[in-house]
C-alpha positions in Angstrom: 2.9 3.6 -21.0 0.5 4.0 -18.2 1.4 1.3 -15.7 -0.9 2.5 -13.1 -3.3 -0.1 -13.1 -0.9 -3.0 -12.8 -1.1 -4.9 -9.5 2.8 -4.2 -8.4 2.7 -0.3 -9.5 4.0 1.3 -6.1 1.1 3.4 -4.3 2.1 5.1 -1.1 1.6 2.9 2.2 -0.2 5.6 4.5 -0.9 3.6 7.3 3.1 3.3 7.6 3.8 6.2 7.4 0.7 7.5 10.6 2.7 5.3 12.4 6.5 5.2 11.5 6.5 9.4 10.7 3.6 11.2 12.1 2.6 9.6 15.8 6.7 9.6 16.6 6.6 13.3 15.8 3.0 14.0 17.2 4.3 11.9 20.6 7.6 13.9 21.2 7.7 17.3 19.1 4.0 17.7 19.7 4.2 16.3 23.4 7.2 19.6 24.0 4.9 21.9 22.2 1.8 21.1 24.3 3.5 20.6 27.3 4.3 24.6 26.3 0.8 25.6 25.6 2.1 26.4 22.0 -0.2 25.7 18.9 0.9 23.8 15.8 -0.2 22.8 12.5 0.3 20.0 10.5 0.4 19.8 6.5 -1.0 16.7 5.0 -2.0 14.5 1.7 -5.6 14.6 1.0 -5.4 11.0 0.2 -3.3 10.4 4.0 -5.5 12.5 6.4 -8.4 10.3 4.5 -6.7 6.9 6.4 -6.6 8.5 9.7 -9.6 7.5 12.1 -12.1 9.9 12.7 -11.1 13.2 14.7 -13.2 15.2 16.7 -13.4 18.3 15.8 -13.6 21.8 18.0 -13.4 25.2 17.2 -10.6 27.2 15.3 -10.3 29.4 19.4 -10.0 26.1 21.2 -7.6 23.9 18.9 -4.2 22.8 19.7 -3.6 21.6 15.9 -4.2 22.6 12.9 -4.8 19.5 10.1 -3.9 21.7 7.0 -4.8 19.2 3.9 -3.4 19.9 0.4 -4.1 18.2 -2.7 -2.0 18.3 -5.6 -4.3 19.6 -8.5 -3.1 19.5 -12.3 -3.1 23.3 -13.6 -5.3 23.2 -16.6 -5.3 27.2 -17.5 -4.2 28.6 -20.1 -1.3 31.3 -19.4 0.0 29.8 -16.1 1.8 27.0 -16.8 -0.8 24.2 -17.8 -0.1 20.5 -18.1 1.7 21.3 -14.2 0.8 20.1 -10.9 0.4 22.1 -8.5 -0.3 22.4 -3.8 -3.7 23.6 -3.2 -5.3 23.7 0.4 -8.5 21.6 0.2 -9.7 21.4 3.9 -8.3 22.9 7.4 -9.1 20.8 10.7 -8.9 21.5 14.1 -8.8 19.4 17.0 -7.3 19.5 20.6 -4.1 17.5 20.9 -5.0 14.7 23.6 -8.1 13.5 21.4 -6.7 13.7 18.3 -3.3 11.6 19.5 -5.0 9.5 21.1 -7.5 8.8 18.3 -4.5 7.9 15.5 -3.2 5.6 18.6 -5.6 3.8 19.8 -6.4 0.2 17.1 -9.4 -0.4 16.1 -9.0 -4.2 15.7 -12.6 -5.8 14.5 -13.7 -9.1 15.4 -11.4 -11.8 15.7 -13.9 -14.1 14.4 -14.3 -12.4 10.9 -9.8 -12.0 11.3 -9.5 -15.5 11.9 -12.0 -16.4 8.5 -10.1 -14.5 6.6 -7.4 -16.3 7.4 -8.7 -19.9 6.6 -10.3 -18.0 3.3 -6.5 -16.8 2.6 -5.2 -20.5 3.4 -7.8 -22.4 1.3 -6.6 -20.5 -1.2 -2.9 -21.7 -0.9 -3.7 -24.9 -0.7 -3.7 -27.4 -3.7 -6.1 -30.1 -2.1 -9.0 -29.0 0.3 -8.1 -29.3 4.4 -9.5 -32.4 5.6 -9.6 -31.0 9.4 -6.5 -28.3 9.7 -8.2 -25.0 10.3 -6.3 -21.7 11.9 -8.2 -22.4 15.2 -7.2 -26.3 15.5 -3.7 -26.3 13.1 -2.9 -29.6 14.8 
């Protein structure tokens, strides 16, 4: 059975994990490493990196990180063990390490006019009878 599709089918939650796993690391493992004029390389999800905002990139010479990004691929030769997944580097990106920290740190938040319609759209929805004045910005 392929439950895949279904709406409760666990799918990763990347934009946890940026902030629970990699800034925490990025912040105080990367911060020591800097602070020694040491280069380092991370190893990421195709499908993770893709969340992250926008990184500028520089040259391979002036890079303090290395974004390695791997993808699993399904092995479909025949001979080498087909029907198995398997790691293949897809894309390498390099970026200094202030930018690139501060880029996953810094929110970029949106209007708080199209937030707050979402909102009342998300609250209408609830609702079994339609608001007669209630509204997120005047609730009372």
């Amino acid at each position: 059975m392929d439950w895949s599709k279904e709406p409760n089918y666990p799918r990763p939650d990347y934009l946890s994990s940026s902030r629970k796993r990699l800034v925490p690391q990025l912040l105080f493992k990367g911060g020591i490493l800097h602070s020694w004029k040491k280069k380092m390389a991370v190893a990421l999800n195709k499908s993770f990196f893709a969340t992250l905002p926008s990184l500028k990139q520089v040259p391979k010479s002036d890079a303090d990180i290395a974004w390695l990004i791997y993808d699993l691929k399904l092995r479909t030769e025949e001979g080498k063990e087909p029907g198995r997944y398997y790691l293949r580097k897809v894309d390498e990106i390099f970026t200094e390490f202030e930018p690139a920290l501060s880029s996953i740190t810094t929110p970029s938040p949106g209007k708080l006019e199209d937030f707050i319609k979402l909102l009342q759209e998300k609250l209408d929805e609830q609702l079994e009878t339609p608001p007669v004045n209630e509204t997120i910005e005047r609730p009372f």
